[in-house]
N, C-alpha and C positions, 0 to 999 in steps of 0.2 A: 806345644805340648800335646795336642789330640792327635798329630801329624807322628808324634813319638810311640803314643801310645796304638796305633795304626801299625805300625811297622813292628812291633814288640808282638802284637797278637798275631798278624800274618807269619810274624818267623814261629813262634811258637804254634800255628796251625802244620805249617810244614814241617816241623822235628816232629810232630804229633803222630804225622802217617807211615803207616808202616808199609813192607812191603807183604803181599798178602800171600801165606803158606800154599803148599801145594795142597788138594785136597775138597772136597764139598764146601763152599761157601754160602752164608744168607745175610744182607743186610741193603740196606738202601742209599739209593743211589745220591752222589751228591754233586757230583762235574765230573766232565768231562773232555779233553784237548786231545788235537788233531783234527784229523778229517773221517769222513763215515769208513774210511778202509784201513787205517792205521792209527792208534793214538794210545791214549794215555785215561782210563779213567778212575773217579776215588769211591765209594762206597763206606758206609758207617757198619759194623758188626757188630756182634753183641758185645757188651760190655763197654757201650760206648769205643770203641777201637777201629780208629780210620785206617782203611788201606789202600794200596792202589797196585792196578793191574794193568799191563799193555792187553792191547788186542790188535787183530789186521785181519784181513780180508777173506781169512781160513777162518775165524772165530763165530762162529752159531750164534746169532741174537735171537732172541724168540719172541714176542709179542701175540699173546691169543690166536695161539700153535699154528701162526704164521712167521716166514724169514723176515727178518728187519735188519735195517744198521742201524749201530749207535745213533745216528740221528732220528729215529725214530720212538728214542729212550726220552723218560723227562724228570727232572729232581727231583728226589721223593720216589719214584720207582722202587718195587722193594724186588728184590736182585738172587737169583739162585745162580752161583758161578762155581762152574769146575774149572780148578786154577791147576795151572802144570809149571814148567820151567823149562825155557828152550835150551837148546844142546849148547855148551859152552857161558850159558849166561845165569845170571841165580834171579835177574828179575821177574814177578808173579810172568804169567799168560794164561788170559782167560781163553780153554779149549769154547766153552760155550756158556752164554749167558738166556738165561728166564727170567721172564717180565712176570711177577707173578699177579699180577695186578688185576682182580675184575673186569671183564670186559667195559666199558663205559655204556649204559644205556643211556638212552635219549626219550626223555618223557615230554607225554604231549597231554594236551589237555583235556579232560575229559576218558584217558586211557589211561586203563591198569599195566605197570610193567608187569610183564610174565617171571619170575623169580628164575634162575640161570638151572638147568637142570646140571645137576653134578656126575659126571663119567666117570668110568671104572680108570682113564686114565690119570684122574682129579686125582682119587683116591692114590691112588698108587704113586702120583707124585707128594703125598702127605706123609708117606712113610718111606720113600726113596732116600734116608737119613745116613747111607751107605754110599764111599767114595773106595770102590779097589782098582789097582794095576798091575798091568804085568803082563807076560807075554802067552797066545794063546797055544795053548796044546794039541787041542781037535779040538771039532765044533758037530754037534748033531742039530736036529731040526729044533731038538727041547733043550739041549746041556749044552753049554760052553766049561770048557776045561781050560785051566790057567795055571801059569807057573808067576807066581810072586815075585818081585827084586830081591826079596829073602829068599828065596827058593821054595814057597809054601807052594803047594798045589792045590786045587780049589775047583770045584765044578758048581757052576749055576746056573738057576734055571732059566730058561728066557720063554717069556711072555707071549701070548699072544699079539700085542700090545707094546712091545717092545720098538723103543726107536732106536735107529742105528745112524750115526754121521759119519760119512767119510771124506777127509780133506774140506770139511766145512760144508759139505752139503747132504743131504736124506739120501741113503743108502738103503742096499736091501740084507736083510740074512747071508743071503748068498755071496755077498764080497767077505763075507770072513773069513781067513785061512791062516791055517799054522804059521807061527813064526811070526805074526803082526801082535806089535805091542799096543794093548786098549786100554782105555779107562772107562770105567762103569760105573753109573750110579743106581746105587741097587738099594735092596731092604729084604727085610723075612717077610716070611707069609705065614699062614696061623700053622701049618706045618715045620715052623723053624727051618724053611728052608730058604736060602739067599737065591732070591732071584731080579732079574735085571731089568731096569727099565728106560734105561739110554745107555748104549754103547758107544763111544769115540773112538777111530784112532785115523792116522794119516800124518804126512809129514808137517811137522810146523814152520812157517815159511821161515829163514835166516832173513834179519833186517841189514836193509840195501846198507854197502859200504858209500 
């Protein structure tokens, strides 16, 4: 009977997960399968709602705004993912995932920790609640101009501060050019203006036949 009811709640964890939309994601992490360069992981969202997302060897893990692989993720991690969909496939793909997790201090005795000093990056990934795409138009040293999948057109502002990925690894300003399709994660500023504070784009690998 407990061997029944075993099997009953594993299937109903797996009808439970969904596959995770394209677009700005937050939730935490819960497993993870494959290897550190390809695999498969779930994550909890709000509303209690499990999903899951591939990732491979182009996909930005970030850990205390250093590069990591999944293996360097642990359950319970709480998870900032920009999720896409590769060409021909409707399964999630996470472009890049943040650890958003406190650094871990190590207290010793007799010693006060120092409390974490908060950056203008901190900040600005608090209000980065903005997921746009679309292909870019021109680019100046301040303005990225973009054409929408709708055809909206759009200019943002980009940061001082602004991180840029290309093909899964830190790029500069200067690789941006006409005609490359990006995703942004962006937000307003007290100006009501959209400006950006991680830009992606590069090809996403096809998984091996």
């Amino acid at each position: 009977m407990k061997s029944a009811w075993i099997i009953i709640f594993v299937a109903a964890t797996a009808i439970a997960q969904e596959n995770a939309p394209s677009g700005f994601l937050r939730g935490q992490l819960l497993s993870w399968t494959g290897t550190p360069h390809a695999g498969e992981f779930t994550f909890q969202a709000i509303q209690n709602r499990v999903y899951f997302c591939s990732y491979d060897e182009k996909t930005y893990f970030e850990r205390e705004k250093r590069h990591i692989t999944i293996a360097g993720t642990e359950k319970g991690d709480r998870l900032e993912v920009v999720s896409d969909r590769r060409q021909g496939s409707t399964v999630c793909y996470a472009r890049t995932v943040h650890i958003m997790d406190e650094p871990r201090i190590v207290k010793l005795p007799g010693v006060r920790p120092r409390p974490r000093q908060v950056t203008a990056l901190d900040l600005a990934a608090t209000r980065g609640t903005l997921t746009l795409s679309g292909v870019v138009l021109k680019v100046t040293p301040e303005m990225l101009f973009m054409r929408s999948r709708a055809g909206e057109r759009s200019a943002i502002r980009l940061r001082p501060d602004t991180r840029y990925l290309m093909e899964g690894q830190p790029a500069e300003v200067g690789s941006l050019r006409a005609n490359l399709v990006v995703f942004i994660r962006a937000g307003k500023n007290l100006d009501n203006e959209v400006e950006a504070y991680q830009v992606v784009w590069g090809q996403i690998l096809q998984p091996e036949q």
